[in-house]
C-alpha positions as CSV (number, residue, x, y, z in Angstrom):
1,X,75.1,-212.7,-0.3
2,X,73.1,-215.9,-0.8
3,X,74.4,-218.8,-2.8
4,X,71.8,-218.5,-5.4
5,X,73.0,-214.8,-6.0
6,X,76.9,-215.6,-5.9
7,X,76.1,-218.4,-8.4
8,X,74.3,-216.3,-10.7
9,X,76.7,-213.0,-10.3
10,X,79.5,-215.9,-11.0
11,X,78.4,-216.9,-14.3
12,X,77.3,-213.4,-15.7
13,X,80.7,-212.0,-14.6
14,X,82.1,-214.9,-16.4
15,X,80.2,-214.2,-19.5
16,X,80.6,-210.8,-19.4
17,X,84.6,-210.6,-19.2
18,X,84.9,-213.2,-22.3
19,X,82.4,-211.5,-24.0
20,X,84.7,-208.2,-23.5
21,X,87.9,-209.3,-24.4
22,X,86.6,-211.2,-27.5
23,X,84.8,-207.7,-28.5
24,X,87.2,-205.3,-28.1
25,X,90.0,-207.0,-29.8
26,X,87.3,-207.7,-32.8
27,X,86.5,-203.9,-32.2
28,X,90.6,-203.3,-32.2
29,X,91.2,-204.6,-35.2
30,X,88.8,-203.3,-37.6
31,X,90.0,-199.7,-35.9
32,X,93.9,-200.6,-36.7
33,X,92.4,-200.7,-40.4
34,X,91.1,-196.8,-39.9
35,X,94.7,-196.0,-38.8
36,X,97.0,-197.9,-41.0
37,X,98.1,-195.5,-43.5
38,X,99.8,-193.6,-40.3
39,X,101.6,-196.3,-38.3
40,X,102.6,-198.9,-41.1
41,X,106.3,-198.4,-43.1
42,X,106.5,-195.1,-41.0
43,X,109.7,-196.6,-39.2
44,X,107.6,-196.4,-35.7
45,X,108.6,-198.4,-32.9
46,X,106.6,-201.1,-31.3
47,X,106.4,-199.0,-28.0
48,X,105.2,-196.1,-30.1
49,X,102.5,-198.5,-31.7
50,X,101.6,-200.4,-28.3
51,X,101.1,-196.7,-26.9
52,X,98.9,-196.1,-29.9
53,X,96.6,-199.2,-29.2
54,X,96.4,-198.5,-25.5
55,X,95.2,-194.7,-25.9
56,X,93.0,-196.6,-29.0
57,X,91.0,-198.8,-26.5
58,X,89.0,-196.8,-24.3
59,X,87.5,-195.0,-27.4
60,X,86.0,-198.2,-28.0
61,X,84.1,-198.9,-24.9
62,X,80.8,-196.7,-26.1
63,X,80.2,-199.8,-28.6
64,X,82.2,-202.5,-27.1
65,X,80.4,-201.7,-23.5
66,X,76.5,-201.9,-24.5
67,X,77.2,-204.8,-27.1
68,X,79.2,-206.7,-23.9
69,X,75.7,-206.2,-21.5
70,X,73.3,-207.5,-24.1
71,X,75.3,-210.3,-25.4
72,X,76.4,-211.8,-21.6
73,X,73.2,-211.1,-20.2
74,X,71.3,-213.5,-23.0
75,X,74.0,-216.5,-22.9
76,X,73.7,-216.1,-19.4
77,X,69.8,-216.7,-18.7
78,X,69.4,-218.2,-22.4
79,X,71.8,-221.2,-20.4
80,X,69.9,-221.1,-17.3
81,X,66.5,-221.6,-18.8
82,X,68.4,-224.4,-21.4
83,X,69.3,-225.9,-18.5
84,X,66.3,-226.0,-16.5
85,X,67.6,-224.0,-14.3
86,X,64.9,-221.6,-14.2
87,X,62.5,-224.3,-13.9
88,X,63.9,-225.4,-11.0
89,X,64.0,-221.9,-9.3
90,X,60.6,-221.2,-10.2
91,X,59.4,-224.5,-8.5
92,X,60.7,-223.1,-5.0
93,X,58.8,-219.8,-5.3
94,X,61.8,-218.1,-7.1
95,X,60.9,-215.0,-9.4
96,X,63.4,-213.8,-12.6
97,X,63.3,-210.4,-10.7
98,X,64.6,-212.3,-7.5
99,X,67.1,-214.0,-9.6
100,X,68.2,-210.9,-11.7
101,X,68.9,-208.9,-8.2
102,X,72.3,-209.5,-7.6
103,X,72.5,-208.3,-11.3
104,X,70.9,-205.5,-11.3
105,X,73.1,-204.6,-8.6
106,X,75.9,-204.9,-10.7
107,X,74.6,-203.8,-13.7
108,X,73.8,-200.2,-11.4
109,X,77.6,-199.6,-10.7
110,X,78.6,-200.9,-13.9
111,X,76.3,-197.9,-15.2
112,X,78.3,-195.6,-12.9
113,X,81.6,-197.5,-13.7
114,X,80.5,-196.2,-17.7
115,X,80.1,-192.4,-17.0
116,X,83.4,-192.2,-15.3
117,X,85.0,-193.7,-18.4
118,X,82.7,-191.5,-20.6
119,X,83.7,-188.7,-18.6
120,X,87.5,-188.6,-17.6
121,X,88.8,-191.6,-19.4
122,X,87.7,-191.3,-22.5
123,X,88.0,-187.7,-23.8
124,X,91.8,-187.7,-22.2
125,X,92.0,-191.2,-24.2
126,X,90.7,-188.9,-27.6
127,X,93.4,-185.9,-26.9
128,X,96.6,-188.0,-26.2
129,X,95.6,-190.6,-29.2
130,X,95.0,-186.9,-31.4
131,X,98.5,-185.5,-30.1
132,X,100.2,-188.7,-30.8
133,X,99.0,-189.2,-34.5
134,X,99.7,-185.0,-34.8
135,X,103.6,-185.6,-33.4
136,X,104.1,-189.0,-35.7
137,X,103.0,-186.8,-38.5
138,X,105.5,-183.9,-37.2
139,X,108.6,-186.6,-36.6
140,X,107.6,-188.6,-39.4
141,X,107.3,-186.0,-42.5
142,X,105.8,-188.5,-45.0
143,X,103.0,-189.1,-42.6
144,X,102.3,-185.6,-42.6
145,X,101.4,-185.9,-46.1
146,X,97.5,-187.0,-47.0
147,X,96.9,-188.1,-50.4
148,X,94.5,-186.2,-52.9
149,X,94.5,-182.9,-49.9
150,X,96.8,-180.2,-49.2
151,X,98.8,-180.7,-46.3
152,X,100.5,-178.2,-44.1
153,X,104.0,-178.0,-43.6
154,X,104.2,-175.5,-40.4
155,X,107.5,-175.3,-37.9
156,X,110.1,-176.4,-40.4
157,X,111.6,-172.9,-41.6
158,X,109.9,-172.9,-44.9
159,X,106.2,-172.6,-44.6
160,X,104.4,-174.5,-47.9
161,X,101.1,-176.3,-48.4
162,X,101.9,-179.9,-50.0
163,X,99.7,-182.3,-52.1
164,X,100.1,-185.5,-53.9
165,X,97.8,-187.3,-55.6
166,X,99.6,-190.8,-54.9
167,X,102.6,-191.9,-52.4
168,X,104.3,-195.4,-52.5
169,X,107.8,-197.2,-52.4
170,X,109.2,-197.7,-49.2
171,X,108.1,-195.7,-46.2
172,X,105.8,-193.7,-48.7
173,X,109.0,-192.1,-50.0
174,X,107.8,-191.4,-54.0
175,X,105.6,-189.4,-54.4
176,X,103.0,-188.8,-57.9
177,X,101.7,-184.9,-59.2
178,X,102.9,-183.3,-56.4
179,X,101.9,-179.4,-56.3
180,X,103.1,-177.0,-53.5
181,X,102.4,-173.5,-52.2
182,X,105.3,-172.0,-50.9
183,X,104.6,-168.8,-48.5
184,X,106.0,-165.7,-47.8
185,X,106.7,-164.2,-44.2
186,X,103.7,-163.1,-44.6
187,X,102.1,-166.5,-45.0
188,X,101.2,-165.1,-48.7
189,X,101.4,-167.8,-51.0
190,X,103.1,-166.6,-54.3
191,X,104.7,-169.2,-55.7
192,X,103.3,-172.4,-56.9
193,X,105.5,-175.4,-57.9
194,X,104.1,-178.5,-59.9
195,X,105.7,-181.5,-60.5
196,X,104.7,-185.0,-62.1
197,X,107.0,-186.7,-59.6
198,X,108.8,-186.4,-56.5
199,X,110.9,-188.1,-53.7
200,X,111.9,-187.8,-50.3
201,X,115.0,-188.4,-49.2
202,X,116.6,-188.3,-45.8
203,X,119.0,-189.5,-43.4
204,X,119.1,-190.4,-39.8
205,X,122.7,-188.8,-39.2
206,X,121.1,-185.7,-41.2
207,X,118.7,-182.8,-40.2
208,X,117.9,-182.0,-43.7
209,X,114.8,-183.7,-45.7
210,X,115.4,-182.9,-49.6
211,X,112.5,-183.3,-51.7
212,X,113.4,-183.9,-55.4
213,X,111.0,-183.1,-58.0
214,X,110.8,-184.2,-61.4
215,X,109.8,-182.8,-64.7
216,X,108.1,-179.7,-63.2
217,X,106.6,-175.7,-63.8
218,X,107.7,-173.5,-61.4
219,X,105.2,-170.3,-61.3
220,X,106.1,-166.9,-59.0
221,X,104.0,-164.0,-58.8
222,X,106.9,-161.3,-58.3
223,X,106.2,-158.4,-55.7
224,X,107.8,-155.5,-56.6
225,X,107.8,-152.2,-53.9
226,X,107.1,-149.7,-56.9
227,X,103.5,-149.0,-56.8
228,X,103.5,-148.6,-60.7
229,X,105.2,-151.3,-60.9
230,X,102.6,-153.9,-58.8
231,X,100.1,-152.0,-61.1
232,X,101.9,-154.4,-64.3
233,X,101.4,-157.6,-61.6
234,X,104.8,-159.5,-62.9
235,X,104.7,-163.2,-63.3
236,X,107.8,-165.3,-63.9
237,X,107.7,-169.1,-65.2
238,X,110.5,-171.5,-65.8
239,X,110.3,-175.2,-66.2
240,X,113.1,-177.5,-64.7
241,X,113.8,-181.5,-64.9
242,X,114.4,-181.7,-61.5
243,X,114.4,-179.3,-58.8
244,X,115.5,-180.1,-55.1
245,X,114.3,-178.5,-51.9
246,X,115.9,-178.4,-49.0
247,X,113.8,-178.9,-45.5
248,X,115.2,-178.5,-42.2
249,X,113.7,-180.8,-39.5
250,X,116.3,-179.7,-36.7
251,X,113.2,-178.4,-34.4
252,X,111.3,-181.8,-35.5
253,X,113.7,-184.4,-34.3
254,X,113.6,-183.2,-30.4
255,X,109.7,-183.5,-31.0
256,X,108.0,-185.2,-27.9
257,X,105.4,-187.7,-29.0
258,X,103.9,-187.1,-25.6
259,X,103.7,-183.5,-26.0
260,X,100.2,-182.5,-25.3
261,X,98.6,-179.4,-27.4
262,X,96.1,-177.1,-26.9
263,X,93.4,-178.6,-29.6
264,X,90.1,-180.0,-28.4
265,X,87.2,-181.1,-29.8
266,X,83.2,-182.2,-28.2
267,X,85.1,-185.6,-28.4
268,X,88.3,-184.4,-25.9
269,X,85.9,-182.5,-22.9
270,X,84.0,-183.6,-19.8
271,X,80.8,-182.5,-18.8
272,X,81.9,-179.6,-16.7
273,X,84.0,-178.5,-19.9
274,X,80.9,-179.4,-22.0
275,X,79.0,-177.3,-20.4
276,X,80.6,-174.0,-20.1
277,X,81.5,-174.2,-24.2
278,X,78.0,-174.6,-24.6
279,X,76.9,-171.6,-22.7
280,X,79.8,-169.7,-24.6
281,X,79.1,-170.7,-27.9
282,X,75.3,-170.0,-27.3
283,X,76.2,-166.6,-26.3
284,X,78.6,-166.3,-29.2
285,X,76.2,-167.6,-32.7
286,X,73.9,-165.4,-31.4
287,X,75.8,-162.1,-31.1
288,X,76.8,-163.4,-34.7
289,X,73.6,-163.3,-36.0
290,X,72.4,-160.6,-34.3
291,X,75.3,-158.7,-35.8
292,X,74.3,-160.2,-39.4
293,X,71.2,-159.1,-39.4
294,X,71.3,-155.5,-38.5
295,X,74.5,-155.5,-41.2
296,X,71.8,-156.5,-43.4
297,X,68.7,-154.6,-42.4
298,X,71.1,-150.8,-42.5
299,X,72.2,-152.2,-45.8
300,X,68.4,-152.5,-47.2
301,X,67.7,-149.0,-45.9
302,X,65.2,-150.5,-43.7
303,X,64.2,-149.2,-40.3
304,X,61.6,-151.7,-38.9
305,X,59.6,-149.7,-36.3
306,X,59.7,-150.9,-32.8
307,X,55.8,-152.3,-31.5
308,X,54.4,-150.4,-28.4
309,X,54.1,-152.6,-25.0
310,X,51.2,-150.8,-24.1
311,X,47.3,-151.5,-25.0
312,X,46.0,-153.1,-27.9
313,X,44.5,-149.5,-29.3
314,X,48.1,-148.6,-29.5
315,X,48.6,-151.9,-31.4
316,X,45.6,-151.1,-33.9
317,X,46.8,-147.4,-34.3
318,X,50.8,-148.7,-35.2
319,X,49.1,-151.1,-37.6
320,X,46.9,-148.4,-39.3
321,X,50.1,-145.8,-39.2
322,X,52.2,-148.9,-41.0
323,X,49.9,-149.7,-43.3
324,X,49.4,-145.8,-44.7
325,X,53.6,-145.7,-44.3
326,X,53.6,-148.6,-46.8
327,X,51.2,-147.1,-49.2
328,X,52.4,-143.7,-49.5
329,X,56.1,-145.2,-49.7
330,X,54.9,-146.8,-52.8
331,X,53.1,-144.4,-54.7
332,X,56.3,-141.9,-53.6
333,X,58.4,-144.6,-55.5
334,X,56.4,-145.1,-58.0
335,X,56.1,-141.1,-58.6
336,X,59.8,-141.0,-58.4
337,X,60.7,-143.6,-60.7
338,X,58.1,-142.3,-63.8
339,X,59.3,-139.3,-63.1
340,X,62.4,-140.2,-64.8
341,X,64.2,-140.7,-68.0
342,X,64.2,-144.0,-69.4
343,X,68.1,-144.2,-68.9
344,X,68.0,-143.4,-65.6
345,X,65.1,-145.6,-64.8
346,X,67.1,-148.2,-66.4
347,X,70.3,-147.6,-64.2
348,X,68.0,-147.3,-60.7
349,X,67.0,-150.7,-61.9
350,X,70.3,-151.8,-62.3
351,X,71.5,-150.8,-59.3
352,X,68.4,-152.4,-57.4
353,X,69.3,-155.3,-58.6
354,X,73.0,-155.2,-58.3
355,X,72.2,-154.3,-54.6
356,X,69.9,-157.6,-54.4
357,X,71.8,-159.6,-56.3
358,X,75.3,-158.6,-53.6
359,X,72.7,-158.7,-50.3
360,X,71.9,-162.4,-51.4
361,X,75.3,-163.3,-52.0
362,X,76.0,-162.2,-48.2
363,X,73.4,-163.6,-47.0
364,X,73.9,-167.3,-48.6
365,X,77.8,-167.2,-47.4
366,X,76.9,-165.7,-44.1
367,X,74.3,-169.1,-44.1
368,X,77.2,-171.7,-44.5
369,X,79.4,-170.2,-41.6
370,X,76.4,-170.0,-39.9
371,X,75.9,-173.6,-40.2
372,X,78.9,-174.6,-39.3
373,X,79.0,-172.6,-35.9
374,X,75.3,-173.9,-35.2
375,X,76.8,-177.9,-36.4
376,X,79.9,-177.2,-33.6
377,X,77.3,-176.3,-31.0
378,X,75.1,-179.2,-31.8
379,X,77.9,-181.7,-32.0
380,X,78.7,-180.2,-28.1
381,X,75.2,-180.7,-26.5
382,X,74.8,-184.1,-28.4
383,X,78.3,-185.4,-26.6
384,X,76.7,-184.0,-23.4
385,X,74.5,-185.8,-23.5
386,X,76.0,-189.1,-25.2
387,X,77.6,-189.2,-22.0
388,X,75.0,-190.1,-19.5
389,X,72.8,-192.2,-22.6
390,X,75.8,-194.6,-22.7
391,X,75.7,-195.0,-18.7
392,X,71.9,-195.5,-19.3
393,X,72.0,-197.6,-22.0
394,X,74.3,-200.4,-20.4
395,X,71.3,-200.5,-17.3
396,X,68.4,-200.9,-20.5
397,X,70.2,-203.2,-22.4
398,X,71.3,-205.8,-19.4
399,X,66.4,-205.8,-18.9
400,X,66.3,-206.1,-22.9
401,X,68.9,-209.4,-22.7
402,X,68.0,-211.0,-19.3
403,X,64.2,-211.5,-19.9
404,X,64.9,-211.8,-23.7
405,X,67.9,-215.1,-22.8
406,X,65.2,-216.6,-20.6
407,X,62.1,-216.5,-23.6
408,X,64.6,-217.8,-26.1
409,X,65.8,-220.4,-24.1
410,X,69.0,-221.3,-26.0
411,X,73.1,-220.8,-24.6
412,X,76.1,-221.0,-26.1
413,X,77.3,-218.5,-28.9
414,X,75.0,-219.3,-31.7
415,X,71.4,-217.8,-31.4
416,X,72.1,-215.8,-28.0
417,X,74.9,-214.3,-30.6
418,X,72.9,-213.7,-33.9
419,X,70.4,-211.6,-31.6
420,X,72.3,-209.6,-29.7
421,X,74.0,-208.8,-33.1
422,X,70.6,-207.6,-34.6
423,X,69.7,-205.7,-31.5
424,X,72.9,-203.8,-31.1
425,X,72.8,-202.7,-34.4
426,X,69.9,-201.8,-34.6
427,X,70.4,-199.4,-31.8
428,X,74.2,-198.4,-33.0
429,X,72.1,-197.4,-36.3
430,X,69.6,-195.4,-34.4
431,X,71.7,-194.2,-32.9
432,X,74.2,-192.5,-35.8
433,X,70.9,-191.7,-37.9
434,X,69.9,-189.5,-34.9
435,X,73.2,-188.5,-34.3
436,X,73.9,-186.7,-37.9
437,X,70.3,-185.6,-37.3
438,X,70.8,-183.9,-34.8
439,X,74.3,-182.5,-35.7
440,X,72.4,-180.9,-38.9
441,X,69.8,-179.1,-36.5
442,X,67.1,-181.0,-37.8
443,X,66.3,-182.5,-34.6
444,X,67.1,-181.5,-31.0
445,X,70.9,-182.6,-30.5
446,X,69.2,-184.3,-27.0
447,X,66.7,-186.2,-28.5
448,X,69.8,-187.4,-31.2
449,X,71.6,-188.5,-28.0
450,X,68.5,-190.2,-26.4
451,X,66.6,-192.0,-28.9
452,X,68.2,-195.3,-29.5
453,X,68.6,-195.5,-25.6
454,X,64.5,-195.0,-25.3
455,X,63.6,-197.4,-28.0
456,X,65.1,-200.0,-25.9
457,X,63.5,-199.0,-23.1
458,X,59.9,-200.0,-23.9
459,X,61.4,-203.2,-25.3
460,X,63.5,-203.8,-21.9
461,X,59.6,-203.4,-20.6
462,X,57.7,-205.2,-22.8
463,X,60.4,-208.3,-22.7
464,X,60.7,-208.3,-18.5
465,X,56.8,-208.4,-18.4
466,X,56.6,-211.2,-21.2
467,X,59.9,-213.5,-19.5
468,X,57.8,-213.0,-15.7
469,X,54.3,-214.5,-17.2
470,X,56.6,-217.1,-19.0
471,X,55.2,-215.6,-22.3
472,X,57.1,-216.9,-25.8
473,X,58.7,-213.8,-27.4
474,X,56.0,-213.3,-29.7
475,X,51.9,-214.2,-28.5
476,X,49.0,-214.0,-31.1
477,X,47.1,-216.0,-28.5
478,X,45.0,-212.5,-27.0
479,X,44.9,-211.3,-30.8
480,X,42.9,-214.2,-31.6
481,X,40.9,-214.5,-28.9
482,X,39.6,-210.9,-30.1
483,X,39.0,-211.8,-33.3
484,X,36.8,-214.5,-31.7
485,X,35.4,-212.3,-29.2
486,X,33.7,-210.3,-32.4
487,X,32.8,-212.8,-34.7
488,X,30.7,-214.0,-31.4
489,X,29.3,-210.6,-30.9
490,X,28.0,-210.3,-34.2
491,X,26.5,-213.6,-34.6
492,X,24.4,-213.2,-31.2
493,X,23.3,-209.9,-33.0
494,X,22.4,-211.7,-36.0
495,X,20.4,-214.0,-33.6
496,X,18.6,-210.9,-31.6
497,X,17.4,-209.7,-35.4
């Protein structure tokens, strides 16, 4: 490697690794603030925190990564063209391209360096950061309660569905309108508890959580095993001023907050994983709706008749046949139905309706499961293809900064860091836009995943092209000298006249 290219390579790499560790402790921080509600005055360790952090970090590399490309590569040819530096090379027959090859180099590997962490790092960094917060939750039974939601309390003996509107006091311990489900063997709930206040109190010698509640209804829906007796559906009430219950974390306290568990999401898979869920999934909405819609079409009674393959006579002959089908079935409906009383016309309208009325009701809950399974496997392909975008993106962004540094021709951390601001968010907005987008099916999840990356590309283009002529970032020169060009043109007209 030539001097020139070390020197250059030198100072990027520089740039670069300060731009990193200033990002992604900026980047750590305003995550710690999505997270504090489950690590602060939960009586967690530091070692339990620091492991927190460290599985926190690699999450952070699809924003941190791109931002860290376009930022270094502008301070680091914005200070070469400060500098003169360009100039210089320039003078003895030195191109940008031939300075930015060493880069590029690096910028290449660093792309392959990107979809390794996307791939491996990353979604193992997701599951053991989701398994931690999940065991805290399990160890730590305060942190297992969300405000304003119900909350599952599974594993403990004494299954129950908890929610609070507000928890406070130390380590979250009081708790504010607090209503529980309690469930049967069955995981039936039957008995629903409400309470305007509550506490928890525990013990580290003791494997027993009591929750006290306060100024409460107690409501039970009692099952009796005579079937006359269900028939009555008894109900028993009672109100108490406080009422304790007793939960036993024995199975808790020999929880491993390392414990993996079988819960992934498009988040926690690799490609190859990504890839056979999607196939699956496929496969599997649309055996649903096929399913759906011959449910629904053996419900209406209709028995769509299957078009020939053959020749187009056929074709003309099945439309002819349809059409007479149709016409007869109406005038037969309409001769049934006057041939009725009014009463019964009355009730075969009725039921019609009822009929319609219960088929649309399907229909529009079938549509929101529907949408959910179809938002799962959009979410899927869109990580897919997230995946190699990011590894893309890093290679797009380093052409959008180099030629963009040496136009602007200013170092240090105060223009070089207002634009790459601007530009990354406007491509981390393009890119969540598309993103929901394309998680709502209104767009192809691909394109979602693609967009922001091929905005920047034309840009990356335009820029390189405009830094080699030694162009300013923005020319109106060939604009005017069109305008000219016609004005010209129509006065040696005016002339010819």
């Amino acid at each position: 490697m030539k001097i020139l290219d070390q020197y250059i390579l030198r100072r990027f790499l520089y740039n670069f690794f300060s731009s990193f560790f200033i990002l992604i402790v900026i980047f750590i921080f305003q995550g710690i603030w999505l997270f504090i509600d489950d690590l602060a005055g939960k009586g967690l360790g530091m070692v339990i925190i620091g492991k927190f952090i460290f599985y926190f970090i690699p999450t952070l590399v699809d924003k941190v990564l791109p931002l860290t490309v376009l930022l270094s590569s502008i301070l680091t040819f914005g200070t070469f063209a400060e500098n003169y530096e360009f100039a210089a090379m320039k003078a003895s027959g030195i191109s940008l391209q031939r300075g930015m090859r060493s880069l590029i180099v690096f910028v290449l590997f660093l792309g392959l360096v990107t979809f390794f962490f996307a791939n491996d790092v990353i979604p193992k960094s997701e599951q053991k950061m989701f398994n931690l917060r999940r065991n805290i939750a399990k160890v730590k039974p305060a942190a297992a309660i969300t405000e304003g939601v119900f909350s599952d309390f599974e594993g403990t003996g004494q299954g129950m569905n908890i929610k609070v509107d507000k928890k406070y006091g130390e380590q979250d311990r009081f708790l504010d309108n607090v209503i529980i489900h309690k469930k049967t063997d069955q995981n039936i709930n039957n008995t629903v508890i409400k309470a305007k206040a509550g506490e928890l109190i525990s013990s580290e010698e003791s494997d027993i959580i009591q929750l006290v509640l306060k100024d409460g209804n107690y409501y039970e829906e009692i099952v009796k095993k005579d079937a006359q007796e269900k028939r009555k559906q008894p109900f028993a009430k009672s109100n108490f001023d406080t009422y304790t219950i007793n939960i036993d974390i024995s199975e808790l306290n020999d929880q491993d907050l390392e414990e993996d568990q079988n819960i992934t999401t498009n988040k926690m898979k690799n490609v190859g994983r990504l890839i056979k869920d999607i196939d699956s999934l496929r496969e599997n909405n649309l055996e649903k709706v096929t399913a759906f819609s011959k449910n629904v079409v053996n419900r209406m009674g209709a028995f769509p008749v299957k078009a020939p393959i053959d020749t187009t006579q056929q074709k003309l002959e099945l439309i002819k046949a349809k059409d007479t089908i149709q016409r007869d079935s109406i005038e037969t409906i309409d001769q049934f139905v006057s041939g009725l009383e009014q009463w019964e016309q009355i009730q075969v309208m009725k039921k019609a309706l009822n009929e319609v009325s219960s088929i649309i009701n399907t229909v529009d809950s079938k549509k929101q499961e529907l949408q959910s399974r179809y938002k799962f496997y959009n979410s899927h392909i869109l990580s897919l293809h997230q995946k190699y975008a990011l590894a893309l993106s890093c290679i797009i962004l380093f052409f959008v900064g180099a030629p963009l540094g040496a136009i602007i021709r200013k170092g240090g951390l105060g223009l070089p860091m207002v634009v790459a601001i601007i530009l990354f968010l406007t491509y981390y907005f393009i890119g969540v836009f598309a993103g929901n987008y394309a998680k709502e099916g209104n767009i192809h999840p691909a394109i979602g995943a693609w967009l922001p990356t091929m905005i920047m590309l034309p840009l990356g283009i335009s820029l390189t092209r405009r830094a080699t002529a030694d162009k300013g970032l923005v020319g109106f020169g060939h604009f005017i000298d069109r305008i000219k060009s016609l004005f010209k043109k129509k006065e040696k007209e005016a002339e010819d006249q």
